[in-house]
C-alpha positions in Angstrom: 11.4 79.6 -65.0 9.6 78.0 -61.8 6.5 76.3 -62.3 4.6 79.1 -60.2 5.2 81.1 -63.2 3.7 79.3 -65.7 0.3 79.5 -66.6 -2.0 77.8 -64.7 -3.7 75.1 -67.5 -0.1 74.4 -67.8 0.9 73.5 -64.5 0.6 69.5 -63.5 -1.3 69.9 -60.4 -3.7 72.8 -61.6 -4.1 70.5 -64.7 -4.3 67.2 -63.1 -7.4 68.9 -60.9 -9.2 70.8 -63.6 -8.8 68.0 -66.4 -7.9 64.8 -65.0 -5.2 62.3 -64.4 -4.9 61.0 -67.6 -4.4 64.4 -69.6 -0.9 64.2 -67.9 2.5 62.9 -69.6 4.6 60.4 -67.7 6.6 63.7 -67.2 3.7 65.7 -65.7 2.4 63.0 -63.3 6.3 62.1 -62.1 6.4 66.2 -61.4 3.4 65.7 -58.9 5.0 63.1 -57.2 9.0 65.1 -57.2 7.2 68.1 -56.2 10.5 70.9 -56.5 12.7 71.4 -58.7 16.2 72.3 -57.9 18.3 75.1 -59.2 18.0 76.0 -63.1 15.5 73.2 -63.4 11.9 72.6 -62.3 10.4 69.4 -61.5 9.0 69.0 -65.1 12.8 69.2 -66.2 13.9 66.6 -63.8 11.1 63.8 -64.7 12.0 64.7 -68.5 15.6 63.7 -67.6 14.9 60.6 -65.5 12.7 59.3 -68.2 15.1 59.9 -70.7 17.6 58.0 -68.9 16.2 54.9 -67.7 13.6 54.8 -70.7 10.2 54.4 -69.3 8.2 54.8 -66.0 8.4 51.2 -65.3 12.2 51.0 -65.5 12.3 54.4 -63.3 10.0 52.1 -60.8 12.4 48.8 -61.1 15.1 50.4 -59.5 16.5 49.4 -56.5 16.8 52.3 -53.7 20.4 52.8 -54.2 20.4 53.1 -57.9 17.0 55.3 -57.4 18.5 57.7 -54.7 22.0 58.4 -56.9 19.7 59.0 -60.0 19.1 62.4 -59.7 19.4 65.1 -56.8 16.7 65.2 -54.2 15.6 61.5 -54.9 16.4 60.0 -51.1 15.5 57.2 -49.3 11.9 59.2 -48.4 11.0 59.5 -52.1 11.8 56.1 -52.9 9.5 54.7 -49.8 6.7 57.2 -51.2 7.2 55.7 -55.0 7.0 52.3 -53.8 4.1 52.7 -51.3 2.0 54.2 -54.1 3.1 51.5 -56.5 1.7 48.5 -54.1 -1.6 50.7 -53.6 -1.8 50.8 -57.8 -1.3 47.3 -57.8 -3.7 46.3 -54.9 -6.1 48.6 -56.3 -6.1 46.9 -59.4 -5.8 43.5 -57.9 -9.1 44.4 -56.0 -11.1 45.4 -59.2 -10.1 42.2 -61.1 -11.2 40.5 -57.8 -14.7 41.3 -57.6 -15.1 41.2 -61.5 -15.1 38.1 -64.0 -11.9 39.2 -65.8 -10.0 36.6 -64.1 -11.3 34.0 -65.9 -10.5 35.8 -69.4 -7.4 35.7 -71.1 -6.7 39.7 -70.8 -7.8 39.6 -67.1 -5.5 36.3 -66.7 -2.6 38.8 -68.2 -3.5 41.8 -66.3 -3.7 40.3 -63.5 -0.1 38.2 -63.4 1.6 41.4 -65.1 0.5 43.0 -61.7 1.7 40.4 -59.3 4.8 39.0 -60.8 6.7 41.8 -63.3 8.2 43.5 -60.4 9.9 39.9 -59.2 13.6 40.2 -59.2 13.8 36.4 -58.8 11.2 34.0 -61.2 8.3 33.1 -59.2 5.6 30.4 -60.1 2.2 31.5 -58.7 -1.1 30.2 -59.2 -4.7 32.2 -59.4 -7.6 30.2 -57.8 -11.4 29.9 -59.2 -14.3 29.3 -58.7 -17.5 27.9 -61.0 -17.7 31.5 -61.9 -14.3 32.1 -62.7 -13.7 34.5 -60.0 -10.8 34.6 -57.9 -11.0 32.8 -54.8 -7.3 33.0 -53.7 -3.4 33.8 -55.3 -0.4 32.4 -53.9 3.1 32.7 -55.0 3.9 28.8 -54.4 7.6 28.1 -55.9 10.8 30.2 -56.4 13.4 30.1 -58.4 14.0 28.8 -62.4 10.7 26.8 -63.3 11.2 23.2 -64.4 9.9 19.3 -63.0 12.1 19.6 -60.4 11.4 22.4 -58.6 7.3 22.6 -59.3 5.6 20.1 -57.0 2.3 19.2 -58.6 1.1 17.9 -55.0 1.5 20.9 -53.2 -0.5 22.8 -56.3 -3.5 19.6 -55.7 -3.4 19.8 -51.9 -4.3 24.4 -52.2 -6.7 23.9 -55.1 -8.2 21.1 -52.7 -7.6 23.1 -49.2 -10.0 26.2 -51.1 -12.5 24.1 -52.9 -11.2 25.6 -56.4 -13.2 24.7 -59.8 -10.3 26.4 -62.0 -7.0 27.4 -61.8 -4.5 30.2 -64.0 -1.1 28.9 -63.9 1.6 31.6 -63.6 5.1 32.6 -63.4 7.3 35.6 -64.9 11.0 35.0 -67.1 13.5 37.3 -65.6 15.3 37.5 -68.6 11.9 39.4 -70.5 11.4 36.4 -73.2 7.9 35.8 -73.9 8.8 32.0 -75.6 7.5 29.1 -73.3 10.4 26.4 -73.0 10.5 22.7 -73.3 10.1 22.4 -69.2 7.3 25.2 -69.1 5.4 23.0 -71.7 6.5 20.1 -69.6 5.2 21.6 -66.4 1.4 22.8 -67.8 1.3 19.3 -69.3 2.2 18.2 -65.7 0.0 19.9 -63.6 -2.7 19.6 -65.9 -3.3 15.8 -65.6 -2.8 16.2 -61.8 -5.5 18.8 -61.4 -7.5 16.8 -63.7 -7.8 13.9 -61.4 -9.3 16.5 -58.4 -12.3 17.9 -61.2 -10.3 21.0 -61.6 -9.4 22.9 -65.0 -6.3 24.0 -65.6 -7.8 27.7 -68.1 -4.5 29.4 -69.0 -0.5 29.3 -68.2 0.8 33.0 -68.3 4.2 34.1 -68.7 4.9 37.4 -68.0 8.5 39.0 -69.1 9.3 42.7 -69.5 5.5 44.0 -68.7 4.0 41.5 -71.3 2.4 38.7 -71.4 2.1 35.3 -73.3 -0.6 32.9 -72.9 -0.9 29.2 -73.2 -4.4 29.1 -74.0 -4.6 32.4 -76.2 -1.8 30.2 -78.2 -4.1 27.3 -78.3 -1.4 25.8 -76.2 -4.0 24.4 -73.7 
């Protein structure tokens, strides 16, 4: 039966308009966005399916654009750009609320705030969140690429853009591409690092987040810092 058929309380888009966003499933709101259905299935049916195959909304939004476009029929190269162009406005919309709040400076804002940046990184990324006496942010910057240890984290280049934007605190950051939480011996290493560096330029080093498979661990909720 097509959508237009059921009742309207029971459609996603009458429903979405009369009772809100969040009174949709994952199913529902992925509907909106798929818009028809094809034959013998509506496009209820067909978010039901993709989120039974790749297990969640995130993993649906993961996918690279081949793997998204041979997922299910209709799902092109259009629909992929639309996905991913409402993601990034999610995420800069987010990113703008944590901006002009304190939350940065707490450890949930700390987590929010890297789980937006860095758990869509194919790659591991180091990236630090700038403060000021407040705590709010001042300035993010994804500084080093690549598997995070002493060798590839320069602690001068981290001084020299807390100096170059007059920061008073910092949140280190970086994501583990294989989705472990656990800090190892050269993340300790590395905090330990930066913190005496920082130290001798007056600024505090408040949290280390790692961020793996949409969750985050903190250094300083750990007592780790």
């Amino acid at each position: 039966m097509s959508i237009n058929n059921w009742p309207k309380e029971e459609r996603p888009r009458e429903k979405l308009l009369t009772r809100g966003a969040r009174a949709l499933s994952d199913a529902e709101l992925l509907a909106i966005f798929i818009r028809c259905g094809i034959k013998g299935k509506t496009a209820v049916d067909i978010a039901r399916d993709l989120l039974q195959q790749f297990g969640s909304i995130k993993k649906l939004l993961d996918l690279e654009q081949k793997k998204f476009c041979r997922s299910a029929t209709g799902l092109g190269a259009a629909k992929y750009v639309q996905l991913q162009a409402a993601l990034e406005l999610s995420k800069r919309y987010l990113s703008h609320q944590l901006n002009h709040s304190k939350q940065i400076g707490s450890i949930a804002g700390a987590k929010l705030y890297c789980s937006i940046h860095l758990s869509q990184h194919q790659q591991e990324v180091f990236a630090v969140a700038l403060l000021d006496n407040h705590h709010h942010l001042i300035h993010y910057a994804e500084m080093f690429y690549g598997t995070v240890n002493r060798a590839t984290i320069y602690p001068r280049e981290v001084v020299k853009i807390a100096l170059q934007h007059n920061a008073a605190a910092i949140v280190l950051m970086h994501n583990h591409i294989s989705g472990s939480l656990h800090p190892s011996t050269d993340d300790h290493l590395v905090t330990q690092q930066l913190q005496q560096a920082l130290k001798l330029i007056d600024v505090k080093v408040l949290d280390h987040i790692i961020v793996g498979n949409n969750e985050c661990f903190s250094f300083a909720e750990a007592k780790l810092i």
